[in-house]
Steps between C-alpha positions, in 0.01 A plus 500: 500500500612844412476719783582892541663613831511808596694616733794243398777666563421526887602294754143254430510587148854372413444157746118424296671566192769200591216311652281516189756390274625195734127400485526511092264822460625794289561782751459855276635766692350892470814717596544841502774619251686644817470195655806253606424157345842319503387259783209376285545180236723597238271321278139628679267743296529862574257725425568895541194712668374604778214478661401840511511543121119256406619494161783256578350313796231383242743404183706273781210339635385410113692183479495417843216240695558645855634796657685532849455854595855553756511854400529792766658793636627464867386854667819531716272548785674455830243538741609888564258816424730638315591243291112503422505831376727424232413222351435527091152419551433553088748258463387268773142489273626494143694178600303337767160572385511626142685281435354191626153578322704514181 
């Protein structure tokens, strides 16, 4: 089964990625152009987008027959007030939410 992660080059992302191959499914991997992908199978799909940008969330999922959505922005949020008060909250909802709807 062909199956999009998203998310793959985090910490879960990269170890599903190995775990889908070693259980003969074809891992396709939606990575940000920016984003460090050395640790994932040299011979793995990659598939440049982002998950903010619809356009190329739906051409990856096209040839796909299930989707693991792994996909977020940490907040940095250490607990503190003032940490609160900083945090990229557009960010925080094009990623997180916007782009999990997409």
């Amino acid at each position: 089964m062909r199956v999009l992660v998203t998310g793959a080059t985090g910490f879960v992302g990269i170890n599903l990625v190995h775990a889908l191959r070693e259980a003969n499914h074809e891992p396709v991997a939606l990575v940000r152009p920016s984003s460090p992908t050395q640790i994932l199978p040299k011979d793995g799909e990659l598939v440049k987008g982002d998950i903010t940008d619809p356009e190329s969330v739906q051409s990856a999922v096209e040839t796909v027959q299930a989707v693991v959505h792994l996909a977020a922005v940490r907040s940095g949020y250490t607990g503190s007030i003032e940490d609160w008060h900083q945090l990229d909250w557009d960010r925080l909802e094009a990623v997180n939410i916007d782009g999990t709807r997409h």
